[in-house]
C-alpha positions in Angstrom: -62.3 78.0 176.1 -59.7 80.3 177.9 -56.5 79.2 178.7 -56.9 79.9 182.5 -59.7 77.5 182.9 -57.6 75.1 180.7 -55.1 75.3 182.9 -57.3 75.5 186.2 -59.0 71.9 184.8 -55.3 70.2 184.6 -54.3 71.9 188.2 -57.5 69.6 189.6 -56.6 67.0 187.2 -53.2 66.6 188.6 -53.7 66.9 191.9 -55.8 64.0 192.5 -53.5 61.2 193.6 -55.8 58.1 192.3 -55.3 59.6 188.8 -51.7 60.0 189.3 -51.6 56.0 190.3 -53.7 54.9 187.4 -51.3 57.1 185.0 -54.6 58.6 183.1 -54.1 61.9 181.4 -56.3 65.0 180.7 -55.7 64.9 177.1 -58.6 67.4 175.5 -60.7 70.2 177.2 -63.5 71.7 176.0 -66.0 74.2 177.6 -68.3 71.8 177.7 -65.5 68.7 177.1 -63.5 66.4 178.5 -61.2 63.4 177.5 -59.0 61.5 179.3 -57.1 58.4 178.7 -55.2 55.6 180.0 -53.2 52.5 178.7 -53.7 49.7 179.3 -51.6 47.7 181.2 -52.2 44.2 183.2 -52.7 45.3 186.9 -55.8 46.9 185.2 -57.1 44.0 184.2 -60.3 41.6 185.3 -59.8 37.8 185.7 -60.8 37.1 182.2 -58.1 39.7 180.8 -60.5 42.7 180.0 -59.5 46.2 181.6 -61.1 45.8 185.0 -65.1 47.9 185.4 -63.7 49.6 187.9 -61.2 51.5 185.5 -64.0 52.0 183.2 -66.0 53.8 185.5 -63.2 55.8 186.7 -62.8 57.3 183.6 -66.8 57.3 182.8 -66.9 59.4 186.3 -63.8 61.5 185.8 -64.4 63.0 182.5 -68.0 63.3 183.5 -67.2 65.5 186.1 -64.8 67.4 184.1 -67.3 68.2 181.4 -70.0 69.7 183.9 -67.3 71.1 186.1 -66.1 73.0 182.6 -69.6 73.8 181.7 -70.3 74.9 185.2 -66.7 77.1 184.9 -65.4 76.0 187.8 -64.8 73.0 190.4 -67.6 70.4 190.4 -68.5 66.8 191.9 -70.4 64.0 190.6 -74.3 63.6 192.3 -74.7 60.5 190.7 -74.2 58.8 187.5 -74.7 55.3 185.7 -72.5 53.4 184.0 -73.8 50.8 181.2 -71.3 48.2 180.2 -71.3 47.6 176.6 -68.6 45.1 175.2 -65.4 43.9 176.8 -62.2 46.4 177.1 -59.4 44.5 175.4 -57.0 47.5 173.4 -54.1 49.3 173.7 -55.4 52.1 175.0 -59.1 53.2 176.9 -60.5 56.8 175.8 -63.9 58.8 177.5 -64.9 61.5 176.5 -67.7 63.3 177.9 -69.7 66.9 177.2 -72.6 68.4 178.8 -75.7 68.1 176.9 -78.0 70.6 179.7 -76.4 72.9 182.2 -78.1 74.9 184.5 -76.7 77.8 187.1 -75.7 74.6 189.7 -75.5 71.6 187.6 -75.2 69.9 184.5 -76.2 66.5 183.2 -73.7 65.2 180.8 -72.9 61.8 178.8 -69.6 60.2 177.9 -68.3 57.6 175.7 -65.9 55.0 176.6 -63.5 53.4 174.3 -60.9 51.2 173.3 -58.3 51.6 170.9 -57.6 48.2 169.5 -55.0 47.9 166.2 -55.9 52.0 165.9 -59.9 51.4 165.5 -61.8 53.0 168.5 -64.2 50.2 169.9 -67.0 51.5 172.5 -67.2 49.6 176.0 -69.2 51.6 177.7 -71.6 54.6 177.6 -72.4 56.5 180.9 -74.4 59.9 181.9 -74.7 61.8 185.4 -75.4 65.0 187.4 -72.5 67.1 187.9 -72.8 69.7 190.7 -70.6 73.6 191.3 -68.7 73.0 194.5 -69.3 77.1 194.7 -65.8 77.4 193.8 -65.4 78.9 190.3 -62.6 79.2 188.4 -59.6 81.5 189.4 -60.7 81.7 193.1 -58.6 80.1 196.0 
């Protein structure tokens, strides 16, 4: 992966103000990758302590769209995606990571991985896949 589409996934990244509130961070970029993480803290938990579904799927849909949006090489938006819940999200810190596994010329379909980093084991939560679609603005153009 180039550096300018490195850099043109962290401009996006950074400008998106929920992101900025939840303190998540880009941390790895691929040209079919993403990862991003968060720690966890209380206001992002559920009433029985876990981190709340809400942040899960945030994170499911974030790198999701990051992954196609690479893939795609340049800005993208999620057409739809599902989310399956797989354990409680009780750690230090929750991970996704998500790749594209088909792309096409306007979309890709891509899968992530959610986890939680518990006494430095990775434990998966949640598993999620969805359409990611080109916005028609590719990398390096205003």
């Amino acid at each position: 992966m180039t550096t300018d589409l490195a850099t043109f996934a962290h401009g996006i990244f950074d400008a998106q103000p929920f992101t900025r509130f939840l303190g998540a961070e880009l941390t790895a970029v691929g040209p079919d990758s993403a990862e991003i993480r968060v720690a966890n803290r209380p206001e992002l938990h559920q009433q029985h302590g876990f981190v709340h579904g809400g942040v899960l799927s945030y994170l499911a849909d974030n790198a999701l769209t990051f992954a196609g949006g690479l893939a795609l090489g340049g800005d993208a938006l999620t057409a739809e995606y599902k989310i399956n819940y797989v354990k409680p999200a009780v750690g230090e810190t929750v991970i996704a990571r998500a790749r594209a596994v088909a792309t096409t010329r306007r979309q890709a379909v891509c899968q992530c991985s959610v986890f939680v980093v518990r006494d430095g084991t990775e434990h998966l939560v949640a598993v999620a896949q969805g359409t990611i679609v080109a916005t028609g603005t590719r990398q390096g153009e205003a």
